[in-house]
C-alpha positions as CSV (number, residue, x, y, z in Angstrom):
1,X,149.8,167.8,75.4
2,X,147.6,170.8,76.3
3,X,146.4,170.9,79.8
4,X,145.5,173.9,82.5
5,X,147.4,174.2,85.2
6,X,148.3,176.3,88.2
7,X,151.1,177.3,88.7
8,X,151.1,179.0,91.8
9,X,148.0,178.9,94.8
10,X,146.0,182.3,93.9
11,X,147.6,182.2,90.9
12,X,145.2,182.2,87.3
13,X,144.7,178.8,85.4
14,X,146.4,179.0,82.4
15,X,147.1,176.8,79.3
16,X,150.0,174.8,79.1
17,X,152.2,172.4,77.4
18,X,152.6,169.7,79.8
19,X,154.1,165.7,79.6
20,X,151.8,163.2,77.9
21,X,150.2,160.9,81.0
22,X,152.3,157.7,82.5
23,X,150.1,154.8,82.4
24,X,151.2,152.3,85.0
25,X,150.5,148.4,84.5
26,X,146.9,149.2,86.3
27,X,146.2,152.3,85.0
28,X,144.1,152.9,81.8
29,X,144.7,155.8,79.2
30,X,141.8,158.3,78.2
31,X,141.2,160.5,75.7
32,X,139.5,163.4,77.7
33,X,136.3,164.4,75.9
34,X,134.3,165.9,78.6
35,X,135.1,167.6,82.0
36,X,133.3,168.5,84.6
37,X,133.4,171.9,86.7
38,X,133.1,171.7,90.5
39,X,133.6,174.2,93.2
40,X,136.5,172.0,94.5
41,X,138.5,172.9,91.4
42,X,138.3,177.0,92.2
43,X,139.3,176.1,95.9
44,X,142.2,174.4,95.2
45,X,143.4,177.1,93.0
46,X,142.8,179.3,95.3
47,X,144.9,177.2,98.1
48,X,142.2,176.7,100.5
49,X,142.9,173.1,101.0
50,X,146.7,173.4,100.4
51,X,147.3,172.3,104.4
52,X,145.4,169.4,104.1
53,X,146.1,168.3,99.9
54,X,149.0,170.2,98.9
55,X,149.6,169.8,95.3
56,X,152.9,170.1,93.7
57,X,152.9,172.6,91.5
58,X,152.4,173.2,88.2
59,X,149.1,171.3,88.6
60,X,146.7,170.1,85.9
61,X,143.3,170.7,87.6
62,X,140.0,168.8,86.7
63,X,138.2,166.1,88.9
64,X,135.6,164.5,86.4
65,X,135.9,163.6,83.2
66,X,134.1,161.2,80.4
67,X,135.8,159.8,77.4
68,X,137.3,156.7,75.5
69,X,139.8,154.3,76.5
70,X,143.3,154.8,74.2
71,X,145.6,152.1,76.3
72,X,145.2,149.9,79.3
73,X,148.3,148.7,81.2
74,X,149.8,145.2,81.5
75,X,147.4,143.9,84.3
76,X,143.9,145.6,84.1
77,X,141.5,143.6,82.4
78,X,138.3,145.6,83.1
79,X,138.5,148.0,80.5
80,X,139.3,147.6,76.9
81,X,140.5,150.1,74.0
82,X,137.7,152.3,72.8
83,X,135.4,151.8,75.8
84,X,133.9,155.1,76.8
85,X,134.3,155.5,80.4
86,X,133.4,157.8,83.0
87,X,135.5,158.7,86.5
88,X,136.8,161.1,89.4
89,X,140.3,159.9,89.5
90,X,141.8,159.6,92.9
91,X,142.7,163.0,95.0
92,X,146.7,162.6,94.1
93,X,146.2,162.1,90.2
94,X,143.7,164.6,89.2
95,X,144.1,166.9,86.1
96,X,140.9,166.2,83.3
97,X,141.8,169.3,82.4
98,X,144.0,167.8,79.3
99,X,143.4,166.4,76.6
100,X,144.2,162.3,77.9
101,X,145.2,161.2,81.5
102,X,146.0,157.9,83.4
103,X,143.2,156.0,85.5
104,X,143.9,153.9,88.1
105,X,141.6,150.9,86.6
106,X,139.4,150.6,90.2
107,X,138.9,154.2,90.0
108,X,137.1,154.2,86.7
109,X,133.9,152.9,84.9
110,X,132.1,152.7,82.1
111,X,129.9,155.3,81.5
112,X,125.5,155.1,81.4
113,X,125.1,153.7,78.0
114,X,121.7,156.3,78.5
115,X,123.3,159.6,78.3
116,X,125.8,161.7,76.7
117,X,129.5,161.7,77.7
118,X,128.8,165.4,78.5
119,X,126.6,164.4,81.0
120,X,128.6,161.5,82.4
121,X,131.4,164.0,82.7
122,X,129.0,165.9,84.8
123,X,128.1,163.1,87.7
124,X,131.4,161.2,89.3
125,X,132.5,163.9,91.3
126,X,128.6,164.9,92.9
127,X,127.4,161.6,92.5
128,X,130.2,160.0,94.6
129,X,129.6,162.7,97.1
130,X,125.7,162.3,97.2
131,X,126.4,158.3,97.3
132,X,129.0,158.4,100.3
133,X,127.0,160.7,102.4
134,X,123.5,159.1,102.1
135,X,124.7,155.4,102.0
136,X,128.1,154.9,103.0
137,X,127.9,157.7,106.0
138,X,124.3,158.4,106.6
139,X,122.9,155.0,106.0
140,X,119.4,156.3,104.6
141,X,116.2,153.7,105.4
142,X,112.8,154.2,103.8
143,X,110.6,157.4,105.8
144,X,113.2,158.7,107.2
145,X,113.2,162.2,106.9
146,X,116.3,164.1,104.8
147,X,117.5,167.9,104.5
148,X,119.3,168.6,101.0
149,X,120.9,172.0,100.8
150,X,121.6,174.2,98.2
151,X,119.3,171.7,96.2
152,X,119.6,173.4,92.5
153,X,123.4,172.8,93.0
154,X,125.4,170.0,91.3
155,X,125.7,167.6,94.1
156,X,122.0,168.6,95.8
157,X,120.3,167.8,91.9
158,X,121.6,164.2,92.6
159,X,121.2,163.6,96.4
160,X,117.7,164.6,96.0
161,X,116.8,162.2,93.2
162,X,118.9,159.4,95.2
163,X,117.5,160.1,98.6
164,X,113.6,159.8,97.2
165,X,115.1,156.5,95.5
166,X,115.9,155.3,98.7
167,X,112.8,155.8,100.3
168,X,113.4,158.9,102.3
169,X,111.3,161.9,102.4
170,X,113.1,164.6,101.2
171,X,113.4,168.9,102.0
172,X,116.0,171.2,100.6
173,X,116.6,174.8,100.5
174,X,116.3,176.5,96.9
175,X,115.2,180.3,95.5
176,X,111.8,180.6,94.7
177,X,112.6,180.2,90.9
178,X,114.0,176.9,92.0
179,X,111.4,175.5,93.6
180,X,109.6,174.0,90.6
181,X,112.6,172.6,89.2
182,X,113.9,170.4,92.9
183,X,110.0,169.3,92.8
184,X,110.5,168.0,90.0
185,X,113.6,165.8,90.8
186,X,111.5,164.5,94.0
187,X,112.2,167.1,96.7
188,X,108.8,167.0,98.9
189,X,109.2,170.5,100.8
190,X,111.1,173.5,99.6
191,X,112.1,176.4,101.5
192,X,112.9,179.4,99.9
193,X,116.4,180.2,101.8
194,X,116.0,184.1,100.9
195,X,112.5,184.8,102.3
196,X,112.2,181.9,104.6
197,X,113.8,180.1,107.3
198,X,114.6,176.4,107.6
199,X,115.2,176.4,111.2
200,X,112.2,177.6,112.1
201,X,110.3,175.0,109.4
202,X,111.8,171.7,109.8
203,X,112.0,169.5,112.7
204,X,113.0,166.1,113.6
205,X,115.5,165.1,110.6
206,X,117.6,162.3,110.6
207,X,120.0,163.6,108.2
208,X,121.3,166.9,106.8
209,X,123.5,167.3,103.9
210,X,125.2,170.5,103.9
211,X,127.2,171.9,101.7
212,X,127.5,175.6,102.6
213,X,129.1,175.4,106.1
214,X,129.5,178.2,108.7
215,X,126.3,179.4,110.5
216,X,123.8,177.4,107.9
217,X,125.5,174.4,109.4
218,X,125.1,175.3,112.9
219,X,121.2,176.0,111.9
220,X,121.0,172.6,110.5
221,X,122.0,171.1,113.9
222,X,119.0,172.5,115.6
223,X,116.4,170.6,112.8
224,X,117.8,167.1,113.6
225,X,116.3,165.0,115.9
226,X,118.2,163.4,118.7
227,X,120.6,160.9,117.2
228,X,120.4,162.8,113.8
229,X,123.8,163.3,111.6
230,X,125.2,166.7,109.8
231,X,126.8,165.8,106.7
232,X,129.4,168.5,106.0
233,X,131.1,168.6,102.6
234,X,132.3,172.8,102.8
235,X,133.8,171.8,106.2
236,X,135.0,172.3,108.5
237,X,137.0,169.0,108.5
238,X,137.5,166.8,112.0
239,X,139.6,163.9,112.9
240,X,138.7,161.1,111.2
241,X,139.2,163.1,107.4
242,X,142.8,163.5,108.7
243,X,143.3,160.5,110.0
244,X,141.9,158.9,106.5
245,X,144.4,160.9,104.4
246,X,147.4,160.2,107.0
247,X,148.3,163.6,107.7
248,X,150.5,164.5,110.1
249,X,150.0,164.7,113.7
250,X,149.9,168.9,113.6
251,X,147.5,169.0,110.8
252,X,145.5,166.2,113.0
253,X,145.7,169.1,115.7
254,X,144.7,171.6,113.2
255,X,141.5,169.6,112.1
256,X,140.6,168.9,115.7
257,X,140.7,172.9,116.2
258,X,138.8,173.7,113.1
259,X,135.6,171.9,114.1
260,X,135.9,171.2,117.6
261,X,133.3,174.2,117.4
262,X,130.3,172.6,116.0
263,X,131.5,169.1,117.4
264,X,131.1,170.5,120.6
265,X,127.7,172.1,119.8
266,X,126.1,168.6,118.1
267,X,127.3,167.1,121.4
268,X,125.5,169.7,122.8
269,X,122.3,169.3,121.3
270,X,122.5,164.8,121.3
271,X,123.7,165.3,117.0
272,X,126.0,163.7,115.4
273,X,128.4,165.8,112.7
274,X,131.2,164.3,110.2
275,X,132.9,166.0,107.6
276,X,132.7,164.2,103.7
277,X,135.5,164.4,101.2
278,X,134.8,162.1,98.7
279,X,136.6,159.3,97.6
280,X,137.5,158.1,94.0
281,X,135.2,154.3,93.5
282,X,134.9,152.2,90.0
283,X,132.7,150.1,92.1
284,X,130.2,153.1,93.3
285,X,130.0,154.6,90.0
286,X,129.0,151.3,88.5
287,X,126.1,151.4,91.4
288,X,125.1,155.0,90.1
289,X,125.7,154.1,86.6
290,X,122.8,151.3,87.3
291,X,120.7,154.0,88.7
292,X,121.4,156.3,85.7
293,X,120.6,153.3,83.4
294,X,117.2,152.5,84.9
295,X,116.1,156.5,85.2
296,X,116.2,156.7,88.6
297,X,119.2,159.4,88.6
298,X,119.5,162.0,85.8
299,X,122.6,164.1,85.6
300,X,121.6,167.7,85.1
301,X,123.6,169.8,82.9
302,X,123.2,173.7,83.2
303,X,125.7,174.7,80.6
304,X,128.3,173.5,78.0
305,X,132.1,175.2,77.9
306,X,134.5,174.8,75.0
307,X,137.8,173.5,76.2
308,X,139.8,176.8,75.3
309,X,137.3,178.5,77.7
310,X,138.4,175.9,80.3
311,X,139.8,179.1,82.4
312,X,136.9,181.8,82.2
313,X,134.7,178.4,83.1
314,X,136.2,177.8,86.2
315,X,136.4,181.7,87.4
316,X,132.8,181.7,86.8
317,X,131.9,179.1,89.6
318,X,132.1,181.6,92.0
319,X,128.9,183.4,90.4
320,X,126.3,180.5,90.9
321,X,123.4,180.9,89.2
322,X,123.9,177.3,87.7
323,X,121.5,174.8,88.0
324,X,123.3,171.2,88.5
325,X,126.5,170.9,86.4
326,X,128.3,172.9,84.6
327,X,130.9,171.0,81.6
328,X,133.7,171.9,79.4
329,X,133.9,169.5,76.0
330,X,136.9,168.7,73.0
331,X,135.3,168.8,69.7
């Protein structure tokens, strides 16, 4: 079966003839038709989270994908053959990066009958991370008042369209030739982050999602109001992330070192922070599939990769310049 893989942290992605998939009895076979591209796939090529999620290597890479059921094991009865489906399979079994891989069944969904399975292969990953931070973490209410980085990027395109869903009022940060384009998915204030500065704009948030990290999260600590939350998905991670993945006690020690920094300072300054990795969810997707369904969530698809171009797609990540998802497809 053709795949990518890494072979070594650092190391290029290149093509490779690897195993066909094991389905267990609640797994479900797919036929990988679309992919998407995230950031997360470039870092862990690169080895930055190697500490935390080692990988065994060779390692498919890929953590979204869209396409139609080919097998279902023994004892899932959610899914049937020829369903197209949609997912972000679980931290220890990505690799959509091939042409078919196993599912576990609650980790998959069908996809929005409304859209292309390019664009469903575009949302589970930045979806799931736009749901956990504004409902399952941040706990959004109607008026409350929201701060969306980066919000041209693939998981700010959705978190702005789902924060105005659930009532808040929402700013993010964007260029200039941005700013029409966030407006238009429902951001209410846009600061130009090369000519202008947030910090000195905003005041009194209840919730920032950040997804840049270093001193433009330690900004966004200083725009919450007391009792506000950071939302951190570039890091750095704290406690709790390592104590949800069970690692061991020295890379518990680790963590705590690695943010005790800006823990300290949102002490400091009556703020909350937390670190988000998302998690796999059939049951969430199905939420944001509704949402998809109904139009209150479009997936926003900057550009389209052929799968042989799987490798020159991911090394161009690094450049930006895409607005919301970028996608790699099998004819």
């Amino acid at each position: 079966m053709r795949a990518f893989v890494v072979s070594k942290y650092k190391g290029p992605l290149q093509e490779a003839d690897v195993p066909e998939p094991e389905a267990g009895e609640h797994d479900v076979l797919v036929q990988v038709q679309a992919a998407g591209l995230n950031l997360l796939d470039e870092k862990i090529r690169a080895g930055e989270f190697k500490q935390v999620l080692p990988y065994k290597l060779p390692q498919t890479l890929g953590n979204d994908l869209a396409g139609t059921v080919i097998g279902v094991g023994a004892k899932v009865r959610g899914f049937a053959l020829g369903d197209q489906v949609y997912a972000r399979p679980g931290k220890d079994r990505i690799g959509t990066f091939a042409e078919r891989i196993a599912v576990a069944e609650t980790d998959l969904a069908l996809k929005p009958a409304s859209i292309t399975l390019e664009e469903a292969a575009s949302l589970p990953l930045v979806a799931l991370t736009a749901w956990q931070a504004l409902v399952e973490k941040g706990n959004v209410q109607p008026g409350q008042r929201v701060l969306i980085h980066a919000g041209a990027g693939g998981v700010g395109t959705i978190a702005i369209q789902l924060a105005k869903h659930l009532g808040a009022t929402v700013a993010t940060t964007a260029s200039a030739g941005n700013a029409d384009f966030v407006r238009e998915l429902g951001a209410d204030s846009v600061i130009d982050y090369r000519n202008q500065d947030f910090e000195q704009l905003l005041d009194g948030y209840d919730l920032v999602l950040d997804s840049l990290g270093g001193k433009n999260l330690e900004r966004s600590l200083r725009v919450l109001r007391p009792g506000g939350k950071a939302i951190g998905i570039a890091g750095p991670p704290d406690p709790a992330f390592a104590r949800e993945i069970g690692a061991s006690p020295l890379i518990r020690l680790v963590t705590a070192a690695l943010s005790g920094g800006i823990r300290r300072q949102a002490r400091r300054l009556g703020v909350q922070y937390e670190f988000l990795f998302m998690h796999a969810s059939g049951d969430q997707l199905r939420q944001i599939t509704a949402l998809v369904d109904s139009g209150a969530v479009r997936p926003v698809v900057g550009r389209v990769f052929d799968f042989d171009q799987t490798p020159a797609a991911v090394q161009s990540l690094d450049k930006g310049g895409i607005r919301g998802k970028a996608v790699i497809t099998r004819a």
